[in-house]
Structures are given as structure tokens and as C-alpha cells.
MILUMVO-460431 format. One line per field, with one value per residue (C-alpha): residue in one letter; x, y, z. Coordinates in pm, whole numbers, plus 50000, padded with zeros to 5 digits. Layout:
! residues N
residuo	[A:...]
X	[X:...]
Y	[Y:...]
Z	[Z:...]
This chain:
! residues 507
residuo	[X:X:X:X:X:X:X:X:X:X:X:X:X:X:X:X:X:X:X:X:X:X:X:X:X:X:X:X:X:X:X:X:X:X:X:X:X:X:X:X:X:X:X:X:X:X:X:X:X:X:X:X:X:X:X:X:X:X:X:X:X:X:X:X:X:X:X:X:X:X:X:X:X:X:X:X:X:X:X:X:X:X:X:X:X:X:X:X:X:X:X:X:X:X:X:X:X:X:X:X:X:X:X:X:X:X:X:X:X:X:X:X:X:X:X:X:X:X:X:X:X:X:X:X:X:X:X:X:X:X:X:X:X:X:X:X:X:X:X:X:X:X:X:X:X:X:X:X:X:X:X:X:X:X:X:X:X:X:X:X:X:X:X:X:X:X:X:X:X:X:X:X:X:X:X:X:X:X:X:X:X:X:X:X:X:X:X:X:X:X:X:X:X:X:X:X:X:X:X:X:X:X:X:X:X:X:X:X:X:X:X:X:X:X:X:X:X:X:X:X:X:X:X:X:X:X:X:X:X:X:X:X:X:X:X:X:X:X:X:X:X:X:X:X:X:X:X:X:X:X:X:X:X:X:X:X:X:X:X:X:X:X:X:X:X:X:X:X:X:X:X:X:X:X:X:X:X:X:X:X:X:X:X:X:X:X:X:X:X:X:X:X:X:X:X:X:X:X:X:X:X:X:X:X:X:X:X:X:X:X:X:X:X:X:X:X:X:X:X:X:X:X:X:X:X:X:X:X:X:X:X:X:X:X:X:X:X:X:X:X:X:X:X:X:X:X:X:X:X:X:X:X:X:X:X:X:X:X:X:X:X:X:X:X:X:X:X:X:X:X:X:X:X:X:X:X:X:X:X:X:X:X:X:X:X:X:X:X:X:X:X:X:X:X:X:X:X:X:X:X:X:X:X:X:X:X:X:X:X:X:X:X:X:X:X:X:X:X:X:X:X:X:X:X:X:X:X:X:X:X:X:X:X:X:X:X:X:X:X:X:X:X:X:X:X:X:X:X:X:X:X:X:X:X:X:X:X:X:X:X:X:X:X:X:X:X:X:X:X:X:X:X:X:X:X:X:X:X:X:X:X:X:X:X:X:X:X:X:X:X:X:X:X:X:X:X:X:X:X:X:X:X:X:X:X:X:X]
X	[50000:50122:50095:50074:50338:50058:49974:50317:50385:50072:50142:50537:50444:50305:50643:50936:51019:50989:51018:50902:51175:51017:50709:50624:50354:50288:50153:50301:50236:50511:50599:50709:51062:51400:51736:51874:52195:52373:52302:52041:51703:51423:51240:50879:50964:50962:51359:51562:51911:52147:52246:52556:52456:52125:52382:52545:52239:52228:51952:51819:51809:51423:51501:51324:51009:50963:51013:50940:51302:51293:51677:51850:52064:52030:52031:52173:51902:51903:51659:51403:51378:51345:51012:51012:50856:51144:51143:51381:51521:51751:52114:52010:51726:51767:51751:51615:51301:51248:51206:50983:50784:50701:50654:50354:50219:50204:50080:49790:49634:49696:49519:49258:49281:49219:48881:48744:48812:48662:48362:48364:48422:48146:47920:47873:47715:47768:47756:48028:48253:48229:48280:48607:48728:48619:48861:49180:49007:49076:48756:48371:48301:47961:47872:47576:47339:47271:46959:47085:47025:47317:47371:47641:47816:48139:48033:48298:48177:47873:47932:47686:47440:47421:47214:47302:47097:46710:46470:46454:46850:46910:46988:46774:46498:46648:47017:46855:46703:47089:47257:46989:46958:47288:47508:47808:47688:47533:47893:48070:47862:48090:48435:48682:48919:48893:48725:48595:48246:48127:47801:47758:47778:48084:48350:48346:48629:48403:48485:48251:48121:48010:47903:47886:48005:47688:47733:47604:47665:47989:48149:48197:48429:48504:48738:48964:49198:49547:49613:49871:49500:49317:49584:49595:49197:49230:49401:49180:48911:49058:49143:48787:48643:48797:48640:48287:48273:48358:48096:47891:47943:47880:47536:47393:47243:47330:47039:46890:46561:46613:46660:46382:46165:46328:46066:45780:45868:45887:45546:45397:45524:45380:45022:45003:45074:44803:45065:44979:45193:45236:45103:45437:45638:45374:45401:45755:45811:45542:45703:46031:45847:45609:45324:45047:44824:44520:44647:44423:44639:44579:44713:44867:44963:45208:45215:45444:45175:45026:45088:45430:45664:45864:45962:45955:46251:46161:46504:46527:46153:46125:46370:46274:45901:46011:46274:46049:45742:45853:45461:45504:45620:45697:45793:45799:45519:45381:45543:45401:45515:45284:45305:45181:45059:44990:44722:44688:45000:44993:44657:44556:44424:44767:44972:44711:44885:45225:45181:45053:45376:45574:45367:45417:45783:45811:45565:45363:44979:44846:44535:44453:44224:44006:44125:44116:44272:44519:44713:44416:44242:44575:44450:44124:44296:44512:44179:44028:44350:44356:43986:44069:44355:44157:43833:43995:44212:43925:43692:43962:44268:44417:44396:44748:44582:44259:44044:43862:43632:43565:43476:43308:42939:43075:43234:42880:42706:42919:42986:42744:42897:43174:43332:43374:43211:42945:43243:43478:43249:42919:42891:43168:42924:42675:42992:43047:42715:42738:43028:42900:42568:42729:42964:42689:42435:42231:41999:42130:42224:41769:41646:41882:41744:41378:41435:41542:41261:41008:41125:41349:41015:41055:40726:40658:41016:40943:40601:40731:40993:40740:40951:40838:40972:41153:41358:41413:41578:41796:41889:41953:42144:42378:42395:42505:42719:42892:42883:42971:42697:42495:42171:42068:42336:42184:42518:42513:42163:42227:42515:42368:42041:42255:42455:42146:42017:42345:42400:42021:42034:42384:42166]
Y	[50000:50367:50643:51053:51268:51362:51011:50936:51235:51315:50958:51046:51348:51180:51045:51252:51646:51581:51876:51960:52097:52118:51985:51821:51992:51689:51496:51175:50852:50590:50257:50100:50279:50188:50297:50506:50300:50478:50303:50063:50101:50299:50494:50510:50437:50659:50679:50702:50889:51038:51451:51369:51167:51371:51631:51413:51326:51548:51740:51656:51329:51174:51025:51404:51364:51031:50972:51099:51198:51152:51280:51219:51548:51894:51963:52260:52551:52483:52183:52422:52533:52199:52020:51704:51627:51617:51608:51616:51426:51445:51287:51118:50941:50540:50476:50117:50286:50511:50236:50000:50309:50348:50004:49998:50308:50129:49816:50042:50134:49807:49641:49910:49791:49448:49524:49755:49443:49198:49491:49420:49048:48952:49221:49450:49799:50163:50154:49882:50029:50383:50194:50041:50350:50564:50388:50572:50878:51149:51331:51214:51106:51079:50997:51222:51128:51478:51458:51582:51215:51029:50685:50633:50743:50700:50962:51038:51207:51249:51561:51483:51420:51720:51955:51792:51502:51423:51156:51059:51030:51356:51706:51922:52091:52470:52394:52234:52576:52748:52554:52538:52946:52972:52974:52920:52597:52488:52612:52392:52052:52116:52119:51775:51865:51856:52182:52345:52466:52649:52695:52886:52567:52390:52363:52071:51893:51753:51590:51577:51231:51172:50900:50890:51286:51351:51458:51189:51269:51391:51254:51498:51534:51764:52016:52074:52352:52215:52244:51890:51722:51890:51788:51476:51387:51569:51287:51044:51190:51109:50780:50682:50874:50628:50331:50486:50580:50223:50055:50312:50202:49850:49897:50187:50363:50439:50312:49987:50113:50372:50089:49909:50257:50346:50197:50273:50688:50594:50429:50746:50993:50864:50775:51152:51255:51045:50828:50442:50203:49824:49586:49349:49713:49787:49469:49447:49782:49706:49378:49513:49684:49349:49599:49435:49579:49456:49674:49968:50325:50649:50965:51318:51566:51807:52199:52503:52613:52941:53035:53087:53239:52914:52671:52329:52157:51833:51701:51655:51632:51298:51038:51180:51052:50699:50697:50749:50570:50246:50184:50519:50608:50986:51213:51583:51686:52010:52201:51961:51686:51381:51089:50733:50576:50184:50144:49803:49764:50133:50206:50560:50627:50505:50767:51054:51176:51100:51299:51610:51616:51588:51883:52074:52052:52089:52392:52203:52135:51808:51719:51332:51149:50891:50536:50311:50012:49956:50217:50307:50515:50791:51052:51059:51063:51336:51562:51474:51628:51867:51947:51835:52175:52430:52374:52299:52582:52794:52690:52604:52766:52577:52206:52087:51824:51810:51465:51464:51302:51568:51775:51580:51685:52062:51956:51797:52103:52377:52156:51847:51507:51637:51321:51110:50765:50722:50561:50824:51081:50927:50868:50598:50415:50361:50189:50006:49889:49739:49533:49395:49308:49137:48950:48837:48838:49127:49389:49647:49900:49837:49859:50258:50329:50235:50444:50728:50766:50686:50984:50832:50725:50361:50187:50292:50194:49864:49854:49879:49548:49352:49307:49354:49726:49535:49368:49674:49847:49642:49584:49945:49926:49714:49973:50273:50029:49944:50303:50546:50751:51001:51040:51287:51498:51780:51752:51384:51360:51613:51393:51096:51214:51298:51002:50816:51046:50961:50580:50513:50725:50504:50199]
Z	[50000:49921:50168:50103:50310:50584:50646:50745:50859:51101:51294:51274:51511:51727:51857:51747:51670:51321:51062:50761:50516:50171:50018:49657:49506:49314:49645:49515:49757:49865:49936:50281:50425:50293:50387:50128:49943:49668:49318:49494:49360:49609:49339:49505:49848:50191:50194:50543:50453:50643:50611:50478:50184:50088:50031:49738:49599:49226:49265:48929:49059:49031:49347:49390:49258:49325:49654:50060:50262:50622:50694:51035:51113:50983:50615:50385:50304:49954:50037:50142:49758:49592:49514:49689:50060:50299:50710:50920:51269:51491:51466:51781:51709:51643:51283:51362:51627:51355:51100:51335:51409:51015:50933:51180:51031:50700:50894:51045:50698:50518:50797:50713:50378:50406:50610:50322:50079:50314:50297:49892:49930:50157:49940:50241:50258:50341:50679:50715:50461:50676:51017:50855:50747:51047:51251:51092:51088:51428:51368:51306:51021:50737:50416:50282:49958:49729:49921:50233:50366:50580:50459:50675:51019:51186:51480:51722:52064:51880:51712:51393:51617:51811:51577:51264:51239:51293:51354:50975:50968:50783:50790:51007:50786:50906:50793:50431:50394:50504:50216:49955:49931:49942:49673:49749:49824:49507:49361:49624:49465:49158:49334:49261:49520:49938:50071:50378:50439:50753:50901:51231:51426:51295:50999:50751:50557:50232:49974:49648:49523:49167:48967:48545:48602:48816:49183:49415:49784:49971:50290:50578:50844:51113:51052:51373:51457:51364:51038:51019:51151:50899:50603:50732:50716:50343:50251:50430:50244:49912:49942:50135:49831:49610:49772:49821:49457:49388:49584:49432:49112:49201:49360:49186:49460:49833:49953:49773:49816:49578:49304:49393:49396:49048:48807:49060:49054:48638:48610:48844:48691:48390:48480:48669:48300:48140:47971:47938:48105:47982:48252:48263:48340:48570:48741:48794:48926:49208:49230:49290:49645:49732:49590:49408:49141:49374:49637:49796:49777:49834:49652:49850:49742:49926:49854:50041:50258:50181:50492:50449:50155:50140:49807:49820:49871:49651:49623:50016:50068:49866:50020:50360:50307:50176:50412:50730:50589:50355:50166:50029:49652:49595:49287:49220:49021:48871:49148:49385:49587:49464:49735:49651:49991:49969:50197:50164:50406:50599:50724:50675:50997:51174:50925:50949:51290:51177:50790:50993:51213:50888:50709:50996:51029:50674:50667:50382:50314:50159:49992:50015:49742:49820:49841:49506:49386:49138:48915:48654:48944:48935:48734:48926:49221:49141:49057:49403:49579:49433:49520:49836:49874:49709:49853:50232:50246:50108:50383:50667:50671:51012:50903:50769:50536:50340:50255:49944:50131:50384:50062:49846:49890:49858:49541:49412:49550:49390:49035:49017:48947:48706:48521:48843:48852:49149:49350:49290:49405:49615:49989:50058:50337:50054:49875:50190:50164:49850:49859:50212:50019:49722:50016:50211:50058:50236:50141:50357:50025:49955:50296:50328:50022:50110:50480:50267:50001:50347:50474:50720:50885:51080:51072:50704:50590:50817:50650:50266:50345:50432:50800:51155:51281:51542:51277:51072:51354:51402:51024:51071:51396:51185:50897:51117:51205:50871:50740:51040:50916:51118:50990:51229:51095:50797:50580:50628:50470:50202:50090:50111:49903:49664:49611:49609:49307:49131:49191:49095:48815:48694:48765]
């Protein structure tokens, strides 16, 4: 393994006055130590010499640009001017110490070595390959996706986590908001090289990460006050660059969902567009998640709130929701944030709480369609959130999120039916009712119906079934049941006349 001058030389320091003489701009790396013999070859090598013979070296001698001097004794000022990295020790320092000493520095990173290939062999991910590199690092450590996401942490004394982290495993909304209007930042995603960036909390060491040309993530560490650490974990930074751009490479992603969610964010994007999608490419992407096209979803969609002047951060706000909720499939879309919720394996009413903590923090407002099945109800969908947004916020301006279904009857009221099928738009308990009927073999859909054109009178609704009033009650016991209707409620009734109207009329 090959070394840089600050990887010797940071661990050098730690045990002897060593100092720096001249540098080589060139930041060549070197082989394992050798004493220096005249005529033997030790081109490429860290090279242990004595003052007296660097002095007959020629300095046009390669020897120069090819190698790292570590001189015993004091040296002549004209090797201040040349371009090669050369230290000096004292005359009194034992040559063979001095040698040990470096051969374990060179053992200390090839053991490091041989972990990150064990990390390759055994087909390991991020988070191991971080850990193994982490431990020759003096600072904390992280490896970031574009998204502002960490994939991986080596965390010494905690200092990612303290204000640079949340619940979701990313970067604090706040400090997203710092970098993306700034831009010096969006300048910085561009840079090949090792930099520093400060925010008012901390300075970072990064180094840029790109894949096919295209910037990927960066890894981060802690800058520190000395400036031999700071040179030191430069070069760190480069050569665990190397190895995460690698594994990169081989995987395709940083986090394997974001493979598996690939064709799914295709096959949205498209059906949100009113593009057909072949049923075998339909099929695999859902395969790829364990989604089925039987599957019941619903449809949000995410908006800056109106409350405040704020833009949505789509980039950051995407992974974050499929990173803290797995059943959920989410793409940027007409300025909106379009979120695919399989409901089927998250229930609605256990995310409800959950989505309005995350539009909160976010200082975002949703509108959520009505559940359907399969992938041909998307356009629909769509349409009802965005009824669900316009007519909510008109009417309600605290609520964080809107349900179509809370706005439905308005919707019939203000525009009639509109395009939407009876169970895109009616009263869903009347839905309910149906598919318990055609399950069990009820009449619970016919007797509602029969209470409703009766007036909502009991002995004449009992009366026109042909059933004691005893037994109609408690068919209707069972209904209220079923639906969660209130039928004393005005709105309630209003809807529920009208969905009548429109599923007999269909009939």
C-alpha cells in the first residue's frame, strides 16, 4: 500500500520532533521505508538517509520527485527550495526505532485495507465500509446522499448528532434551507478537490462524490483547529472517496431502496401525465416493492403552505418521506410533491397523525384522494386532491391536510357530478354497503334506500319490506354500524340524498 506525506507524517508526530523541510507539490504517495543505498534502487519508496549523503544526491536526481526523505541530522538551506517532501530528525534518534515506528504506520492502513476488501468480498454495505474507514480517521466522520440524507456514520463524541441530524437520519429541515439558498453551496457541489464549508455551528472537511460525472453525495468530516490534523483527514478523504465511489458504482444507489423505487417513481410519473403504462412494466416495478396491482392506495399531494413564503425543497423532501414511511412512493410533480401511499400495508388512519407532524415541520399542506385500487384510478385521484387543497384551504385555513372526502358533497354542491364515477364521488358508506351486500348476501344498500325515500320514517320503511319494525331496527342498527353515518346529521343527509340520486340514476 502507498501512503501521502501527511499520512506518514501526522502519525510520525506523534512520537518525534519531526520537521518539515520542503514539500512536493505533486503529492506523490510511497511505498514502505528503505534505507537510502547509493546506486540501489528505492524509486517510490519513503527513503531514510542520512544529512551527509542527501547532500550528494544530484539534485536533478528523480530520486526528487519520486520519493518521501525523512533525513536524520540537519540539512543545507538549499533543500528548502526543491520540490520534493522532505522532514527532518535528529542525529540522535535510532535509525532502527524510527524504521519499526514506520513500518507499523504502514501496517495500520493496510490492515485498514484488508477490512474495506473483506467489505467488497462479503458484498457489504455503506455503513460497514464507513465503520472500517472511520477507525483511521481522528475526527467524526459521514457519508451524505445529494439529498441531504446520511447513509452512513462514523460519529465520534457524537458531534453529527448534536444539531446535525434528525429523527429521519438527515439534515435538520432549518440547515437544508441554510445551504439550499445559498450559493456558494450549490457552487461547492461542483468542486473535485477537498474543501471546507462552515456553518455557524461547525466547519466541515468535504469531499465531492460523483458518479457517470453527476454529483452523488459527499462525505463529511470535522474540521479541527490544527492544520497537520486537517491535512491529514484531506488525505483520508481522498482515498475513502475512492472506495465509496467504487461501491457506488457496484450497487447503483446508496440506499437499495432507491433501486427498487426506480421503476415505481417511472410508472407514476407517467400515469400523473396520462401516459399508458404496459402491465408486465407495471408489474415488475410494484414487484420490485412486494406491491400488488390489487392493492388499495391512496394519493397526496404536498404543497408550500400558503401560509408561508417558502419553496419546496423536493430534492430533500422525497427520500425523507420513503425513508420514514417504507409503503410510500413519491415524485415531484407540477410544482408539487405527489406521494403514493399503499394502503393496503399502511393504514391511513395510523399515518394521518404521523403525515401532519411531517407537514408541519416541513411547513407544507396536503390534499389526500380517496382510496382506490390499482394504478388506473391515478389521474382521478390526482383531481380529488387537488379538490381536496383548494376547497379545504378555502373553507379552513388551520387544518394541515385536506380529505377529498371531507369535501366531496361541497364539490357535488358547487359543480354536480363532474366526470367522476358514482364511487369516485358518492357517499363511501353507501359503497360500503354494496360490497358487504354482494359479500353476504344482504339487502342492507335496499332497505337505506327504502328508509330514505320513506322519509326516514321507521314503521313505514318497516312497513314497505314487508319486516316487523323490530327487525328493521335492528337491520339498521347494523347499517350505522357498517357506514359510520349520522343520519341525524343535515350535511350527512344532504350527501347521502345525493349520492342516492346519482347511483340510481347510473343503475
Amino acid at each position: 500500500m502507498k501512503l501521502t506525506f501527511y499520512q506518514i507524517y501526522y502519525h510520525l508526530k506523534k512520537k518525534y520532533e519531526a520537521r518539515r523541510i520542503s514539500c512536493n507539490p505533486g503529492k506523490i504517495k510511497v511505498k514502505r521505508p528503505v534505507y537510502y543505498r547509493e546506486g540501489q534502487l528505492c524509486r517510490g519508496h519513503l527513503i531514510l538517509i542520512e544529512s551527509g549523503e542527501l547532500r550528494k544526491i544530484d539534485l536533478e536526481s528523480s530520486l526528487w520527485k519520486d520519493c518521501i526523505f525523512i533525513c536524520f541530522g540537519e540539512v543545507d538551506d538549499i533543500f528548502c527550495r526543491i520540490d520534493t517532501d522532505l522532514l527532518v530528525l535528529d542525529k540522535k534518534e535510532s535509525r532502527e526505532q524510527v524504521l519499526n515506528d514506520l513500518q507499523e504506520i504502514f501496517q495500520y492502513f493496510e490492515d485498514v485495507e484488508r477490512a474495506v476488501t473483506d467489505v467488497f468480498m462479503e458484498n457489504q454495505d455503506f455503513g460497514e465500509l464507513i465503520e472500517c474507514l472511520g477507525r483511521i480517521f481522528d475526527t467524526s466522520l459521514a457519508l451524505t446522499d445529494a439529498n441531504f440524507s446520511y447513509v452512513a456514520l462514523a460519529d465520534r463524541d457524537g458531534r453529527f448528532k448534536k444539531g446535525f441530524i434528525n429523527e429521519s437520519r438527515a439534515l435538520p429541515m432549518p440547515l437544508v434551507s441554510q445551504l439550499i439558498s445559498d450559493p456558494s453551496y450549490q457552487r461547492s457541489t461542483t468542486l473535485a478537490g477537498v474543501y471546507t464549508y462552515s456553518l455557524e455551528q461547525m466547519t466541515f472537511l468535504c469531499k465531492n462524490l460523483f458518479f457517470e460525472g453527476e454529483f452523488t453525495g459527499k462525505l463529511l468530516a470535522v474540521s479541527c483547529t490544527s492544520p497537520l490534523n486537517n491535512e491529514y483527514h484531506k488525505d483520508l478523504l481522498h482515498m475513502a472517496a475512492e472506495y465509496v465511489e467504487r461501491m457506488y458504482e457496484r450497487f447503483g444507489a446508496f440506499h437499495m431502496a432507491d433501486r427498487a423505487l426506480d421503476s415505481l417513481h417511472e410508472m407514476l410519473r407517467l400515469k400523473l401525465r396520462g401516459n399508458s403504462v404496459p402491465g408486465e412494466r407495471l408489474r415488475t416495478a410494484l414487484g420490485n416493492v412486494s406491491w400488488s396491482e390489487d392493492d388499495l392506495y391512496y394519493l397526496i399531494q404536498m404543497r408550500p403552505s400558503y401560509r408561508y413564503d417558502k419553496s419546496l425543497y423536493d430534492k430533500y423532501l422525497c427520500p425523507q418521506m420513503e425513508l420514514q414511511w417504507k409503503d410510500t412512493c413519491c415524485v415531484a410533480y407540477n410544482d408539487s410533491l405527489m406521494v403514493l401511499l399503499n394502503g393496503s400495508r399502511l393504514h391511513m388512519t395510523d399515518f394521518q397523525p404521523e403525515l401532519a407532524y411531517f407537514l408541519r415541520e416541513n411547513l407544507l399542506a396536503a390534499g389526500i384522494s380517496r382510496r382506490f385500487r390499482g394504478f388506473e384510478g391515478i389521474q382521478t385521484a390526482f383531481k380529488q386532491t387537488d379538490i381536496a387543497l383548494e376547497m379545504g384551504i378555502k373553507k379552513d385555513s388551520t387544518p394541515w391536510y385536506f380529505r377529498f372526502d371531507d369535501y366531496a358533497l361541497d364539490y357535488i354542491l358547487i359543480h354536480g357530478r363532474g366526470g367522476f364515477e358514482p364511487e369516485q364521488i358518492c357517499a363511501p358508506g353507501l359503497l360500503v354497503l354494496k360490497g358487504h351486500d354482494a359479500k353476504m348476501h344482504t339487502e342492507y344498500y335496499k332497505t337505506l334506500y327504502c328508509y330514505f325515500q320513506c322519509r326516514y320514517n321507521a314503521a313505514l320503511t318497516a312497513k314497505k319490506l314487508f319486516i316487523h319494525r323490530s327487525t328493521f331496527l335492528n337491520r339498521l342498527e347494523r347499517i350505522l354500524e357498517l357506514t359510520q353515518m349520522d343520519l341525524e346529521d343535515f350535511r350527512s343527509r344532504l350527501y347521502l340524498s345525493a349520492s342516492f340520486y346519482i347511483m340510481e340514476e347510473e343503475n
